[in-house]
N, C-alpha and C positions, 0 to 999 in steps of 0.2 A: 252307355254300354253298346257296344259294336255288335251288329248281327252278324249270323257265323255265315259265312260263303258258300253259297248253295250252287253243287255241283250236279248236274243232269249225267246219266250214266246209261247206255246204249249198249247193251251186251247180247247178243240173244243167246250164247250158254251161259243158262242159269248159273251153273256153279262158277263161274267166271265174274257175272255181276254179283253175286252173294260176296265173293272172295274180295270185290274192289267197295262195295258197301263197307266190309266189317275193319277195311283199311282204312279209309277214309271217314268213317263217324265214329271212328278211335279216335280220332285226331281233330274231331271238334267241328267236322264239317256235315253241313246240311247236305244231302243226297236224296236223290230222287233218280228213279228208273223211265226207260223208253223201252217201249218192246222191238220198237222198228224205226228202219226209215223215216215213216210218216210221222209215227207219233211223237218223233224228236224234231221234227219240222214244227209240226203245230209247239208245239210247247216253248221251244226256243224263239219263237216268235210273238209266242201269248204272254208270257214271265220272264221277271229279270231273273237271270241264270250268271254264276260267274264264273263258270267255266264248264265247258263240255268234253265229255270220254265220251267216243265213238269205236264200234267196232269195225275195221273195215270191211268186214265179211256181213254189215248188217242185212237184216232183212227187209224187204220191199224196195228200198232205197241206200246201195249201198254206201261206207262210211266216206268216201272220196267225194260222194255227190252231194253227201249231208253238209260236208264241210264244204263242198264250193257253193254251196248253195245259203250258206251261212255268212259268208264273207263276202257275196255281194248283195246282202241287204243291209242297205245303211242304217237299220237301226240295233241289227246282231253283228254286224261285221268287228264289232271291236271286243269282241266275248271270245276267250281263245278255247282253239278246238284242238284234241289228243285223240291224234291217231291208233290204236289199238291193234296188233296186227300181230299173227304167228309166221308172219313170210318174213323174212331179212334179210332178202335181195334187195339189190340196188334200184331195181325197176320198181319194185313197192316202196322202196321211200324218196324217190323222184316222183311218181303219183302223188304221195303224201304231200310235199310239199309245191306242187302243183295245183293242187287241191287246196291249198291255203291254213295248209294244218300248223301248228305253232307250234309242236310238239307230233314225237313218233315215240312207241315204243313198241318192242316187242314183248310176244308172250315166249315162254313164262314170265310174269311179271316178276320186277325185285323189288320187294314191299319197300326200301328206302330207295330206291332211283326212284321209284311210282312217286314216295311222297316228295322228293328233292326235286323233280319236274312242278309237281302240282302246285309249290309252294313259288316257284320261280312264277309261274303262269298266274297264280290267285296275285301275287305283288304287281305283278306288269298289269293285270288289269286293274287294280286299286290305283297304281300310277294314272291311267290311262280315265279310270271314272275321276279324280280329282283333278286334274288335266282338263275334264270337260265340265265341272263345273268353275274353275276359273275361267274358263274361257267363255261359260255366261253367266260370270259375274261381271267379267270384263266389257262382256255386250253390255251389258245393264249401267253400269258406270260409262259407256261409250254414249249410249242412248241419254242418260243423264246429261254429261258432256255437253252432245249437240244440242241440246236446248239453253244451255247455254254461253256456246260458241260466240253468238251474236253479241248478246251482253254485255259478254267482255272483250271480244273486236271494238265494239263502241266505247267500250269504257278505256278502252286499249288508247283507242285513235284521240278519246277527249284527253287523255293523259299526255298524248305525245303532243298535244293543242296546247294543253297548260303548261308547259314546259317548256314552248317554244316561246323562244322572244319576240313579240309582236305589240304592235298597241291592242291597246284594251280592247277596242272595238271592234278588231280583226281575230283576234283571238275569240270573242264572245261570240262573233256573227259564226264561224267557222266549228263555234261547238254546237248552237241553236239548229244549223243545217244538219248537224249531225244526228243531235235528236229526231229531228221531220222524218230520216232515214230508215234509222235504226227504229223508230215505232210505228214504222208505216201510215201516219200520217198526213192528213192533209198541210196541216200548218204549225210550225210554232216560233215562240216569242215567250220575250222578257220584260217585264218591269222593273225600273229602278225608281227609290222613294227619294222625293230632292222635299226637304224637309215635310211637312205634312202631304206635297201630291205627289201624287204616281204619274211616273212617265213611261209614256213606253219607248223601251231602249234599243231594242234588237229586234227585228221581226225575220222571218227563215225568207229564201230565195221568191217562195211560191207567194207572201201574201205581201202585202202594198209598203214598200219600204217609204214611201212618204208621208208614214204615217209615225215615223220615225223621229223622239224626240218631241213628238204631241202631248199634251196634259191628259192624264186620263180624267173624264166627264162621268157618265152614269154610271160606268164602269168602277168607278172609283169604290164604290159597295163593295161587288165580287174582293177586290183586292184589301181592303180595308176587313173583310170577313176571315179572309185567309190568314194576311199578318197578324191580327188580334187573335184568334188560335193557334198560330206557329205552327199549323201542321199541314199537312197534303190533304187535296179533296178532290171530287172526283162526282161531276154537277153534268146532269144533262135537264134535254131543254123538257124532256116529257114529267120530270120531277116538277114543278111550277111552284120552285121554293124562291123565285123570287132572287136568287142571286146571278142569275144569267141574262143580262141584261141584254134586248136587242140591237142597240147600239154598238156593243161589241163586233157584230158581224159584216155592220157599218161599216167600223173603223179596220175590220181585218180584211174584205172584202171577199168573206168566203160564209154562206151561213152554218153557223156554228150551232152542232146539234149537242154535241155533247165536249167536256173539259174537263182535263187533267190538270191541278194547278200545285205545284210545289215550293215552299219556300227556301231563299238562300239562305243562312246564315253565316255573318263573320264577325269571330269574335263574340259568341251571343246576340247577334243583334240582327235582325229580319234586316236586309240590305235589297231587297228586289224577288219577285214573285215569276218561276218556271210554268209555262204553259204549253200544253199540245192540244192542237185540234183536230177533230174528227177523226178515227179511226179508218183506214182504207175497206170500204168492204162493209162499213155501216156496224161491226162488231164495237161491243162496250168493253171501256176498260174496265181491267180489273187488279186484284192485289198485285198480283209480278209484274204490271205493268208500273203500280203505284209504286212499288219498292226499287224498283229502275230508277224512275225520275228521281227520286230520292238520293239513290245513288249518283245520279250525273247531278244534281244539285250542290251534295258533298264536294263534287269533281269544280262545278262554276266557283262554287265560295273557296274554294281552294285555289283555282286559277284568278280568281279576280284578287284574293291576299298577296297571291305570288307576285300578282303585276305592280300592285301597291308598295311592296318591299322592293320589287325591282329597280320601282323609279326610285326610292330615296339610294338603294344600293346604287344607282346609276349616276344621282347628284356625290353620292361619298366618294366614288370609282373618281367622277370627274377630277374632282377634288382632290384626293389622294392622287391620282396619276400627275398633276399639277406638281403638286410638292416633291413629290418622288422626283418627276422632271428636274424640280428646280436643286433636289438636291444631288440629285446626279450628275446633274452639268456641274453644282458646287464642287463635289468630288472628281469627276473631271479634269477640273480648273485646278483644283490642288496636289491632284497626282502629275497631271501636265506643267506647274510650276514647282514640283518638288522635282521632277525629273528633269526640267531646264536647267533649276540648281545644281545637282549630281552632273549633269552633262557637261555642262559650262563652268563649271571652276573649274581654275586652272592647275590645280594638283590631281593627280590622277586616284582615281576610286575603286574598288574591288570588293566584291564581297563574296567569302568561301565558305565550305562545309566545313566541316572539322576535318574531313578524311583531306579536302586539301582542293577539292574540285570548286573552280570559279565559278560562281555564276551569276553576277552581274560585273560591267567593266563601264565604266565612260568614256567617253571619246577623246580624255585626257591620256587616258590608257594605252589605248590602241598608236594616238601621238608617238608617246613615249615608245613605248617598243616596238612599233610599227607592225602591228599583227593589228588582223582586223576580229569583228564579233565576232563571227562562226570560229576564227581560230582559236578564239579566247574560252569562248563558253564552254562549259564542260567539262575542258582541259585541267589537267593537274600540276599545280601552279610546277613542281620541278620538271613537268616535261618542257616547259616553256623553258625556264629561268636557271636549272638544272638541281642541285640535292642541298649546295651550298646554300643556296641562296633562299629557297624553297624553308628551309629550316629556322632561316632568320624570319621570313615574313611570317611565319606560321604560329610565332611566338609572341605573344601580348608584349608591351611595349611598357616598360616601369615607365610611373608618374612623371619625372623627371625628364624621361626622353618625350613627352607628351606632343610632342610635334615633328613634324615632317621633317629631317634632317639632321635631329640629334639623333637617332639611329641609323646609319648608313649599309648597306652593303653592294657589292660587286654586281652585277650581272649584266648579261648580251641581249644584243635585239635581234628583229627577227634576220638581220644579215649581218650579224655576227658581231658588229659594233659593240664594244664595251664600254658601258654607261656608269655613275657612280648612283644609287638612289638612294634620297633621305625619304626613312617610310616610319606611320605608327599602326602599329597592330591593335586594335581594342576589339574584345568582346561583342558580338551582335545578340540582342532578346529578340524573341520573335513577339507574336500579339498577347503570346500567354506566360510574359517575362518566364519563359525558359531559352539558355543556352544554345541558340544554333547555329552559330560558326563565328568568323573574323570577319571584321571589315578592315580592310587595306588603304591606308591613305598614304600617297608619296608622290615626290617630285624628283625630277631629272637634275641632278645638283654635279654634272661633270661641268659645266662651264663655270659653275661658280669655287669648283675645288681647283681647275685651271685660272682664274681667275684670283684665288688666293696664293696657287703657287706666282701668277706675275705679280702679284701685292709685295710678296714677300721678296721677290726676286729686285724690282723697283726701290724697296726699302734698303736692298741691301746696297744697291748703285746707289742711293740718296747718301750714306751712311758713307761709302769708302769714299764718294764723291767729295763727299767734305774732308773728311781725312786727308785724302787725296792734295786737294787744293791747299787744304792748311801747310801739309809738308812741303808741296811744291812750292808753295812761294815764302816757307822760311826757309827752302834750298836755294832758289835762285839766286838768294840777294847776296850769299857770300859767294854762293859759286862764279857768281859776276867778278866779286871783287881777286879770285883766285883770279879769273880768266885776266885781267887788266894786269896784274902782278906778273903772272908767267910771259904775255906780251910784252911787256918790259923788261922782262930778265933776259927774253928772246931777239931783243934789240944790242943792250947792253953787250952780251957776250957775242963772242966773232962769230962768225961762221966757221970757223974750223975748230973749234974748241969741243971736245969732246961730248961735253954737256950738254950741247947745243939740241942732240938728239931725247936727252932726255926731257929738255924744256916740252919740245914737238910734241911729244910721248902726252905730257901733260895738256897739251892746248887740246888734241886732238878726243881725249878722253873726256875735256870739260865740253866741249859742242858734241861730243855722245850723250852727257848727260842732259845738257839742253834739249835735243831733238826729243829725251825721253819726258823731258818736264813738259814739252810742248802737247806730248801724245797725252799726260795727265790733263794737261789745260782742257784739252777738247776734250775729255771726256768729262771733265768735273764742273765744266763750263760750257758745254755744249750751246751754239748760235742757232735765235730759234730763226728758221726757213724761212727763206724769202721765195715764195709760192709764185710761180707763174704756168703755164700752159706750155710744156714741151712734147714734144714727140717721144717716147722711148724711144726708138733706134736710133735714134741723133746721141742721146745721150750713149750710147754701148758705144757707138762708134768712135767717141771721144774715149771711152775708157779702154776699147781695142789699140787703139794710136800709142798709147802710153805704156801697155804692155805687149806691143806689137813683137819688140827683139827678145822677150824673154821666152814667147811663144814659138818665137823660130828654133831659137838657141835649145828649146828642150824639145821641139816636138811634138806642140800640143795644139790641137785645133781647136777654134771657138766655130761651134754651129749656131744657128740664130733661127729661130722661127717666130714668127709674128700673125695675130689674128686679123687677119684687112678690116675687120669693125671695128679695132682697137680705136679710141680717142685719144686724143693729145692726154698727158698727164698734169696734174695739176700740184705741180711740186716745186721744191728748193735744188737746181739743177748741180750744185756743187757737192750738196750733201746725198743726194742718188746716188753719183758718180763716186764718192768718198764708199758708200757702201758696197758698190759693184766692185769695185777696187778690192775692198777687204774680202770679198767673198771669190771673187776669181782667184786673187792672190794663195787665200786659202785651198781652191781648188788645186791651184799648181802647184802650191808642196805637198798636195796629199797623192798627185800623180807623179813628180818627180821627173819620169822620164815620158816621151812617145802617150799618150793619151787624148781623150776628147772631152769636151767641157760643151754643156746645150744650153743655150737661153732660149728661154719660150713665155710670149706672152702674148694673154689673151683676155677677153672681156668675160666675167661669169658672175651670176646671181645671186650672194649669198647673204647673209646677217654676220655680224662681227662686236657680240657683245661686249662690255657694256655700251659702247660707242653708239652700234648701230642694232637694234632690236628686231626690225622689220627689214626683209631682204631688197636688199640695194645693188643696183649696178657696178662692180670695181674693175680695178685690173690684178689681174693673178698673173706675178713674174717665178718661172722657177730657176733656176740654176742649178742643172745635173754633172758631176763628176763620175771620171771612171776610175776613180782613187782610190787610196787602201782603204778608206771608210774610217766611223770613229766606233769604236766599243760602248756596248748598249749601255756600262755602266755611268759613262762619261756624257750623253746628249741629255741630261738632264740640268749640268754643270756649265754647256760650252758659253752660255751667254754671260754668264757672272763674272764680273771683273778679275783680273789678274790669275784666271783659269787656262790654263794652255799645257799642249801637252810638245810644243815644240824647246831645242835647245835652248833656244836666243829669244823664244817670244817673251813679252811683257802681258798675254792674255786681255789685252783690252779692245782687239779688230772689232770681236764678234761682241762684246756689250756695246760700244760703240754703233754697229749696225742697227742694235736690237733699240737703243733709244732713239738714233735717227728715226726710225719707221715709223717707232709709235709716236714722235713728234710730228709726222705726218698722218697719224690718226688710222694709222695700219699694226698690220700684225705678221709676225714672222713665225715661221715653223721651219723645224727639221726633220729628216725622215735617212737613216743612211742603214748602210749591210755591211760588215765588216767584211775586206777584198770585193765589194762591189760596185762600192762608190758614195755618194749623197747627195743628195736633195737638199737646195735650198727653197725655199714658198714663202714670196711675199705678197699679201694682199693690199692695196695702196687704194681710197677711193678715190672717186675720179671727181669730184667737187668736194670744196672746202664748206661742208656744211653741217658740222659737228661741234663739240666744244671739247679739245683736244685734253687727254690727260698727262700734264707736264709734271714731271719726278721734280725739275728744277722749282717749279714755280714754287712747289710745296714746302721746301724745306731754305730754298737760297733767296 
């Protein structure tokens, strides 16, 4: 139960203090009178009070002085003081609280402000007394505290010792010195038990380190006393029990009046015996000294298991990091040769999200489309490839198309080039066989779709070839015997005989038909090249000579440009010239009238599958017309036999051309603009060092 709050009351009219009495021990408070000045000094000074009413009109000493006078002695100064006053000027309660008053009030009192004041004032000082007894409680626990500051610094520093990775010996020596420190001490050391003798293991800084690693001799008692009770003891020399052996002080080189000796244990098992010597100052140990060493012994047996587990953790660490090495380089080795694979096959690889974003490509890849990694990565395969095509790749690939080529489609590279690609789309698992994207496998199949159009195109020159030949020479044979018949009819009859012209008529149209059996011959019988080293311009210059008057007679120039590296050619000089022929000739009826015609050739770098795979030195001949040009539907046609879009042609110049060439182990291309003109592109190599592919050989 709580005592009631005793208030001191300072009034000198009576009925005034009667009036604040019968207020305030209504209300449960203890009260007590002062007649004056004085006797409110003495008392506030002699008894705890918990709050003071003063009047300020008091007597001897009035209430302004009582109250300054209360608040600077430090041991009433925290007891609040109420001013009491009938003035309620500003100047009386600037006093007031000059005077160090906590409270003012005026008279007439108001019995609830009186007690609504008193009740603020009695709480601020209850604040204010439990406020000062934590704050010495808080001493008391501080004072506590510091007595054991040291303790645990030491026990602090041995912990940061055990825990640091050192050898045993460094770690032990470094906790040993810390003890000497921390007990103010002369000397200490440790014993370690090497099966039945004691040695001493550690000795601190101050006592003889060569004595270090010695067998313990008479000594061997004390320590044998110690392990055989497992517990701490605490031996001086004026006891004359017989276990403080003089020799000890021998071997420490310090004499030893009195011993502190603790045992380690680890695991159950007394492992080595803690010692300190001599206290600084000649004082004897006692319990808190004994229950220290105890404690840093805990701390040894704990640092010396640590260093124990250390070393085998340091043999497994070894060990383990071994294996780990070896299996990291193993993994390494198989990611660095799974990505050789990916790299280096020669189909190109992709792997995407589902939304469509690439993000691996191989250097087959970037080949093919000519885009490099950064442009690749990322990227959303139709911003590359566009919506078309994006759609095909995006789409798993039936069982059946399971390979690179039986699914094809469209698309450009990064300069615009239009490529054919055979691709398979399958399904990618990630590590937790779930679904997470396509992998893209495909190859570059435009030379081989080019490639099957010359297959096909060669097959069909094999086929009309023979055709060809078979008709041709069951035509000849009568057509002969017509021509020898009309010859003779054309003797027989006069010369002035009517007839005579119709004979003519006859001989004339049988050596047309010749000239045309002849044009069949070479072409369905084509002579393969007799290769030697010529110059192209020798050769044009020969083929200019012979269509020299048709070039005047219409108007047409032949320009000629030549690369000065160009080398001699290595060809069949008649069968060049047969070609240059057919393709000038063709130039000048597609100009007709006034026009120019440009030969140009030069030496350039390329591959020319399937012949030549690896890029080779050739010669690149063009021939440009400024002629009507051919209709884009028709240069797919112009090389196939008996194609032509002229009156009187037979369509065989330009097959003709097209197997010379490639009987020379080249390749012809066209390129024209209708009202522009055309390109002819022959590439011819410059040495015989292929194995030509002959249409003839294969089938005649």
């Amino acid at each position: 139960m709580h005592p009631k709050p005793k208030i001191l009351v300072c009034e000198s009219d009576h009925k005034a203090q009667l009036h604040l009495r019968s207020v305030l021990s209504g209300h449960g408070y203890a009260v007590e009178s002062a007649q004056d000045g004085h006797e409110t000094i003495d008392k506030i000074n002699t008894l705890d009070y918990d709050l003071l009413l003063i009047a300020s009109n008091a007597m001897g000493i009035d209430g302004f002085q009582v109250c300054r006078l209360v608040k600077e002695n430090d041991r009433t100064r925290h007891i609040p003081a109420m001013i009491i006053s009938s003035m309620t000027d500003h100047v009386t309660r600037n006093r007031a609280i000059e005077a160090g008053a906590d409270e003012f009030i005026t008279k007439p009192i108001n019995r609830v402000e009186l007690l609504a004041r008193v009740v603020t004032l009695l709480r601020i000082k209850s604040l204010h007394d439990r406020l000062e007894t934590l704050i010495m409680e808080k001493e008391e626990e501080k004072r506590k505290l510091a007595e054991r500051t040291d303790e645990l610094r030491i026990l602090s520093e041995i912990a940061r010792i055990v825990i640091s990775v050192k050898d045993q010996k460094g770690v032990l020596r470094e906790i040993v010195n810390k003890i000497r420190e921390a007990f103010g001490v002369e000397g200490s050391f440790m014993v370690t038990r090497e099966a039945s003798q004691w040695v001493f293991e550690i000795l601190s800084d101050q006592l003889s380190h060569a004595q270090e690693g010695r067998p313990a001799g008479a000594e061997q008692v004390l320590f044998d006393h110690v392990a055989a009770h497992e517990k701490p003891v605490i031996i001086h020399r004026q006891s004359n029990d017989g276990l403080l052996p003089p020799s000890l002080s021998v071997v420490l080189g310090v004499p030893v009046e009195s011993l502190l000796c603790s045992p380690i244990f680890v695991r159950g098992k007394v492992v080595g015996l803690l010692h300190i010597v001599n206290k600084q100052g000649g004082e004897s140990f006692d319990a808190s000294d004994l229950s220290l060493l105890m404690t840093i012994s805990g701390q040894i047996a704990l640092a010396i298991e640590n260093m124990q587990l250390f070393a085998r953790l340091s043999d497994f660490n070894k060990t383990l990091q071994t294996e780990i090495a070896e299996a990291t380089q193993a993994l390494v080795d198989l990611k660095n040769f799974n990505e050789s694979i990916l790299q280096n096959v020669s189909s190109g690889l992709m792997t995407v999200d589902f939304a469509g974003k690439i993000l691996f490509a191989n250097w087959a890849s970037q080949s093919i489309f000519g885009y490099s990694t950064s442009e690749l990565l990322g990227r959303h395969v139709r911003d590359l490839f566009g919506e078309e095509a994006a759609r095909a790749l995006l789409r798993p690939t039936d069982e059946i198309d399971n390979a690179p080529g039986n699914a094809e489609v469209q698309m450009s590279t990064k300069d615009g080039r239009p490529i054919y690609v055979g691709y398979t789309t399958t399904v990618r698992f990630d590590s937790r066989n779930e679904m997470a994207g396509y992998i893209i496998s495909f190859r570059d199949i435009t030379q081989i779709k080019e490639m099957r159009v010359t297959i096909a195109r060669m097959d069909r020159l094999v086929s009309l070839g023979m055709v060809t030949s078979a008709i041709a020479h069951e035509i000849r044979n009568p057509l002969a015997g017509i021509k020898t018949m009309a010859q003779a009819l054309e003797k027989e009859i006069g010369s002035k005989d009517p007839r005579q012209e119709y004979v003519q008529r006859i001989v004339k149209q049988i050596n047309r038909l010749n000239e045309l059996l002849k044009a069949f011959f070479s072409y369905a019988r084509p002579v393969r090249p007799e290769k030697k080293y010529y110059g192209f311009p020798g050769i044009v210059k020969e083929v200019k000579t012979l269509l020299k008057e048709r070039c005047e007679n219409e108007r047409i120039q032949i320009e000629e440009y030549y690369d000065p590296n160009l080398p001699p050619l290595f060809v069949d000089e008649n069968q060049i010239e047969q070609v240059l022929i057919n393709l000038l000739i063709n130039a000048m009826d597609a100009i007709e009238q006034s026009g120019r015609i440009t030969i140009e050739a030069q030496l350039v770098t390329r591959t020319l599958p399937p012949r030549y795979k690896i890029e080779k030195e050739m010669a690149e001949v063009r021939i440009t017309d400024t002629g009507r040009g051919i209709a884009g539907e028709n240069l797919k046609s112009i090389f196939d036999p008996f194609f032509t879009t002229k009156a009187n042609g037979i369509g065989l110049g330009l097959s003709i051309v097209y197997r010379i060439v490639h009987e020379h182990g080249g390749e012809v291309y066209v390129a024209s603009e209708e009202g522009k003109g055309t390109t002819f592109t022959i590439v011819l190599p410059l040495h015989d060092d292929f194995e030509p592919v002959r249409v003839s050989d294969r089938f005649m």
